[in-house]
C-alpha positions in Angstrom: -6.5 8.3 27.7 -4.9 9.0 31.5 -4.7 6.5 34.0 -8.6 4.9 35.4 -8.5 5.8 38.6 -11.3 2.8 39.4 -13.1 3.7 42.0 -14.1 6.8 40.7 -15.2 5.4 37.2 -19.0 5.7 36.7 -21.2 5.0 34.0 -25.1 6.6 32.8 -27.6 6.2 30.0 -26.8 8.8 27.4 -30.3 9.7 26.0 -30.0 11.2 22.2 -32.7 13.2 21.2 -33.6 10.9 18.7 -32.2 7.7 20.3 -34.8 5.6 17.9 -32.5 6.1 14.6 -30.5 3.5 16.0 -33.1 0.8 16.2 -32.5 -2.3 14.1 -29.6 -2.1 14.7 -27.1 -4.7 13.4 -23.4 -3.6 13.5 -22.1 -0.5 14.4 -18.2 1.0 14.4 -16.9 4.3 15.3 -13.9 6.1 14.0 -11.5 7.0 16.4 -12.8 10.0 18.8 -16.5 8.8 18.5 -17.8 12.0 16.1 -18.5 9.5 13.3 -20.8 6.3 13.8 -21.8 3.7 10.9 -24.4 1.6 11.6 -25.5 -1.7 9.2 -29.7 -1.2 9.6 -31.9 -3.7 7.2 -29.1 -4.5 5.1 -27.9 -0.6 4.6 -25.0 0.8 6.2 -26.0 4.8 7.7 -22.9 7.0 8.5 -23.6 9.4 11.3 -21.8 12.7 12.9 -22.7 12.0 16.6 -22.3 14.8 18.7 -24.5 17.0 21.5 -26.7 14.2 22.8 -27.9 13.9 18.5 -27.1 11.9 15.1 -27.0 13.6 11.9 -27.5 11.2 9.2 -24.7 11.6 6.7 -25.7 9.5 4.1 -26.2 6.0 3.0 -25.1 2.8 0.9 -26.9 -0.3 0.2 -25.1 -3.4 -1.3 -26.8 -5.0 -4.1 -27.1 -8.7 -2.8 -28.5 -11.7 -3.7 -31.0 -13.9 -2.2 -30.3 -14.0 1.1 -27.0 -12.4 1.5 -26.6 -9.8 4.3 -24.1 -7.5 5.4 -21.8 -9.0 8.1 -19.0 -7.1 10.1 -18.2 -3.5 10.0 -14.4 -1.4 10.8 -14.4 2.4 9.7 -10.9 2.7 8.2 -8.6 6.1 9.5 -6.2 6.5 7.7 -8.4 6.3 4.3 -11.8 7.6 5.7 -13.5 4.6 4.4 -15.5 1.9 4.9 -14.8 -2.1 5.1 -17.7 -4.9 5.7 -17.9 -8.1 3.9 -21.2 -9.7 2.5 -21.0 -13.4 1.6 -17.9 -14.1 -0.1 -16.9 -10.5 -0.5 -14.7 -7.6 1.4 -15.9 -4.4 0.3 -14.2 -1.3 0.5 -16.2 1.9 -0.1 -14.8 5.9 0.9 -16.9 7.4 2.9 -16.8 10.6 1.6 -18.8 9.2 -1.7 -21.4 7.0 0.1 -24.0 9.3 -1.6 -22.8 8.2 -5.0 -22.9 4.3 -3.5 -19.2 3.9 -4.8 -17.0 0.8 -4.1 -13.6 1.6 -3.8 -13.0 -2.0 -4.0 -14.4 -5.4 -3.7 -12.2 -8.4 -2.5 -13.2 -12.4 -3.0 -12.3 -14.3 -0.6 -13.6 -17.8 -1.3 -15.1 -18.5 2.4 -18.3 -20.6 2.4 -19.7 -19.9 5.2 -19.0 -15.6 5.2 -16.8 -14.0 7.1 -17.6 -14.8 11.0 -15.2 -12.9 13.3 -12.5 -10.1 11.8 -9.4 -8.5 13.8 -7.3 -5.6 12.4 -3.8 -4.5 13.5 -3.2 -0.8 14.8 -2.5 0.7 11.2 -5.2 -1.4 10.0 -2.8 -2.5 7.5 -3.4 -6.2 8.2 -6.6 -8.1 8.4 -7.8 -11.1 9.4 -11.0 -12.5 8.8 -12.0 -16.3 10.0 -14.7 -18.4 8.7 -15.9 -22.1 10.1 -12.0 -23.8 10.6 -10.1 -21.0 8.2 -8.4 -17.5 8.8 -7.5 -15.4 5.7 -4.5 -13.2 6.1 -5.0 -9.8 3.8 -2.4 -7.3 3.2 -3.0 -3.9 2.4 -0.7 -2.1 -0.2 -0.1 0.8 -2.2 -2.8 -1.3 -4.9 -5.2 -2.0 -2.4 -6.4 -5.0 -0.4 -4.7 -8.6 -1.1 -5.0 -12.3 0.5 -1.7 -13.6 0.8 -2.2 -16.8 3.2 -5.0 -18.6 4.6 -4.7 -21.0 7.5 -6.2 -24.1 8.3 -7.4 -25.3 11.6 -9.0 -28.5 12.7 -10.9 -30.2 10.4 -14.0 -29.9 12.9 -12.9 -26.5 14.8 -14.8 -23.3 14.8 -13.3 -19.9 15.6 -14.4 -18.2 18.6 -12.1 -15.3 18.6 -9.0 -13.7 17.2 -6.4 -11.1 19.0 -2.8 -9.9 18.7 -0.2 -9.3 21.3 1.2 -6.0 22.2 3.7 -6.4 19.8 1.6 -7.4 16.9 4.0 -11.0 16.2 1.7 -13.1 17.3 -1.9 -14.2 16.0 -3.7 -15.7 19.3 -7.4 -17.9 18.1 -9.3 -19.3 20.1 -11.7 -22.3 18.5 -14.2 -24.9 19.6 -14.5 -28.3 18.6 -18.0 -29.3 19.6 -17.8 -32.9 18.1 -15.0 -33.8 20.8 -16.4 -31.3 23.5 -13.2 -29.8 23.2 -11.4 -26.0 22.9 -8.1 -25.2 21.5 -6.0 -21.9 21.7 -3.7 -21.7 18.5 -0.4 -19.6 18.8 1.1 -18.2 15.3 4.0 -16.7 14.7 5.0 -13.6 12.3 7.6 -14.3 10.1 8.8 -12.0 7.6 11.1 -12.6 4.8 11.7 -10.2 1.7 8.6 -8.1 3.0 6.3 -11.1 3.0 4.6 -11.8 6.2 3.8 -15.4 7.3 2.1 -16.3 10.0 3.5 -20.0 11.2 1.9 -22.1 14.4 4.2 -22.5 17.1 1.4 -24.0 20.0 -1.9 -25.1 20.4 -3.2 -26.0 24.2 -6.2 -28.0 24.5 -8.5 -27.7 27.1 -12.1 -27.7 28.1 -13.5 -24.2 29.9 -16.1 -23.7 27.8 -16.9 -21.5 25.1 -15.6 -17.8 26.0 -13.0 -15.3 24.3 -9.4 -14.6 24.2 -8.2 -11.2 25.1 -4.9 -9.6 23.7 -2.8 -6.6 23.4 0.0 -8.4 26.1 3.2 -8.8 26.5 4.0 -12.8 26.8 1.0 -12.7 28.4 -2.6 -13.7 27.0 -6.0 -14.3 28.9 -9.0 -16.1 28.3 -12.2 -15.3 29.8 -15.8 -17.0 29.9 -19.1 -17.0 32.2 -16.9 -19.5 34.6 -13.6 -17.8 35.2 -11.1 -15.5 34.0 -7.5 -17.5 33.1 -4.2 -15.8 32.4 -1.6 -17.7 30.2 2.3 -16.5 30.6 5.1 -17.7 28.5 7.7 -19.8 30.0 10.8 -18.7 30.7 12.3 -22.0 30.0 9.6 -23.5 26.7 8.8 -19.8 25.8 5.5 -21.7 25.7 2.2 -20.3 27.2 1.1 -22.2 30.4 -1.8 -21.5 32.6 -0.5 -18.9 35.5 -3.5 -18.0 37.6 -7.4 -18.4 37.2 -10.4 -16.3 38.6 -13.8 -17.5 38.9 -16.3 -15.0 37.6 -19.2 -15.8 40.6 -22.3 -14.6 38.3 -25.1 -16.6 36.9 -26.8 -13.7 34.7 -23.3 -12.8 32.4 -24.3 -11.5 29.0 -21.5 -9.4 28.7 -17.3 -8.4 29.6 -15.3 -5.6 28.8 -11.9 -4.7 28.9 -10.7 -1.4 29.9 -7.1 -0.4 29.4 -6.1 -4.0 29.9 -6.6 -3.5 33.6 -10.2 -3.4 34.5 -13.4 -5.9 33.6 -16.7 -4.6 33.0 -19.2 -7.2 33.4 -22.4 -6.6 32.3 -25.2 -8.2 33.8 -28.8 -9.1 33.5 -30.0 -7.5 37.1 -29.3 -3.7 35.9 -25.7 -4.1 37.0 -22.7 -3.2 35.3 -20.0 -4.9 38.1 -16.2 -3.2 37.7 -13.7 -5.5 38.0 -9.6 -5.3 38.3 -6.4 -7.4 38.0 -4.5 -6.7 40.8 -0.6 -7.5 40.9 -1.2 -11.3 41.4 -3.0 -11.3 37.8 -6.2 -12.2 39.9 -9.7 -10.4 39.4 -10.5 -8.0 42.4 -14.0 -6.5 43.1 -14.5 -3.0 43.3 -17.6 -1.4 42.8 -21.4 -2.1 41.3 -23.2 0.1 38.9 -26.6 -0.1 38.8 -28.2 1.3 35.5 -31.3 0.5 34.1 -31.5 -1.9 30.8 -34.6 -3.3 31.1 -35.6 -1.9 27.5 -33.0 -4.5 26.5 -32.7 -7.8 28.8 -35.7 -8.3 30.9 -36.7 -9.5 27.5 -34.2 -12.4 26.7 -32.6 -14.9 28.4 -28.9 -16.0 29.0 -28.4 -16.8 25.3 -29.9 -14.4 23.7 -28.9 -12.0 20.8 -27.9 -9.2 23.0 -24.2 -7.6 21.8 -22.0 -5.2 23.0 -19.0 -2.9 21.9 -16.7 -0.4 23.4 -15.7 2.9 21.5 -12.0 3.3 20.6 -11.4 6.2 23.0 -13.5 4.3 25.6 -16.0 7.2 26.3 -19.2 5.2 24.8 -20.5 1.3 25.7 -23.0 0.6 22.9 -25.3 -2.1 24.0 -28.2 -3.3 21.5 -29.7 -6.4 20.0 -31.3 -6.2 16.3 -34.8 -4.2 18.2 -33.3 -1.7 20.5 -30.3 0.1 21.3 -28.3 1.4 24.5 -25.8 3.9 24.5 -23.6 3.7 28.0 -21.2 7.1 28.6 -18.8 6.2 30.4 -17.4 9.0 33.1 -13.9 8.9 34.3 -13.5 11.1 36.8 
């Protein structure tokens, strides 16, 4: 995608002609230009083409589970055309192009009690990493399929929050809460490889208390961590090589449910009052207002409160803002003009 020029970006409903298809809703991923859409529904993932304002249902897998399993998590995979979620303590692997035959390519155990909570790929979606409770499995992909080759251990009473990599894909950034000690931790790991085996080893963790938010990647010696409060940018040292805190921004919003990068420049916030507020870092690394967009959501918000179940995602090419919870869905275009 060109340069945003910001103050000309804009954004407006995009009303499908059969908009209700996408009603509980669970998951959903796109592959890389937007024309193919999964969506996890009930327990049963529905592939899509989306394209002229209307979804044509492709086809459609369900996972035999049991009890009260469901299907968590969802990535559609380019370079093989397939599918990857995970249900319970399983990665599962099926091609898209056989979905009406309900074939799993393959299925992957990974041992994690509590499911698989938060997932990150790299670029080539060659690596994965998947977190559970206090643990992040590493899995490799080679030429005989998907394999776990490290797990790491956090605090014994952590959670993980969030997961990113930096620009240069060497560094695994989590971010995890310790509610016991009202406490918050950012974990720095380092990729080491030796004989083509990748380890990931931790070389910081910073402690502090801003409340539960999310780490945001994709810099260079640079990080930034962002919640209802404020927006905090970390830059290594020059001296320790060490992330320290550089600059902070406070976010002056009471009715958050929702923030967006855009090309590592511009914030999105998304709001309760029908707002979408556009947001940049100027040279300083400081947040900078520069224009409202109202748009109407009330199918979604005026409905829930601050904590609510409401989720968000941002196409690949950065042309769609999906916005649902597990009873309706939004679909924001996004204009760049």
């Amino acid at each position: 995608m060109n340069e945003i020029n910001e103050e000309k970006i804009n954004c407006q409903l995009y009303n499908l002609s059969n908009q209700n298809v996408l009603n509980s809703l669970e998951y959903i991923a796109f592959n890389s230009n937007s024309t193919i859409l999964l969506a996890i529904q009930q327990n049963i993932i529905n592939s899509y083409y989306f394209k002229n304002n209307y979804l044509k249902h492709i086809s459609s897998i369900k996972v035999l589970r049991k009890g009260k399993d469901h299907l968590e998590q969802l990535e559609y995979l380019k370079g093989s055309n397939s599918i990857l979620t995970t249900i319970r303590n399983n990665i599962l692997i099926a091609n898209l192009s056989c979905l009406k035959s309900r074939k799993i390519l393959q299925k992957i155990g990974h041992r994690l009690y509590s499911g698989c909570q938060q997932m990150l790929f790299n670029q080539n979606q060659n690596n994965l990493f998947i977190s559970s409770d206090n643990q992040v499995l590493f899995i490799e992909k080679n030429i005989e399929g998907w394999k776990q080759t490290q797990k790491i251990q956090l605090g014994y009473r952590d959670y993980v929050i969030s997961m990113c990599l930096n620009l240069q894909e060497d560094e695994l950034q989590i971010y995890a809460d310790d509610g016991y000690n009202c406490s918050a931790y950012i974990y720095i790991y380092q990729k080491q490889t030796q004989q083509q085996e990748i380890n990931w080893i931790l070389i910081q963790n910073m402690r502090f208390g801003n409340g539960i938010g999310k780490l945001w990647g994709g810099f260079v010696n640079q990080l930034l961590f962002f919640n209802e409060f404020s927006l905090d940018v970390y830059k290594k040292s020059n001296q320790s090589q060490d992330y320290i805190e550089y600059v902070s921004s406070q976010i002056q919003s009471r009715s958050l449910i929702f923030c967006q990068f855009l090309q590592n420049k511009l914030v999105l916030l998304i709001e309760k009052n029908n707002t979408i507020r556009v947001m940049k870092l100027n040279l300083q690394q400081k947040l900078e207002f520069v224009k409202s967009i109202e748009i109407d959501m009330s199918a979604l918000i005026n409905k829930f409160s601050y904590y609510s179940s409401i989720k968000a995602t941002l196409t690949q090419d950065e042309n769609f803002l999906i916005i649902w919870n597990q009873e309706k869905t939004l679909i924001i275009k996004m204009i760049y003009i």
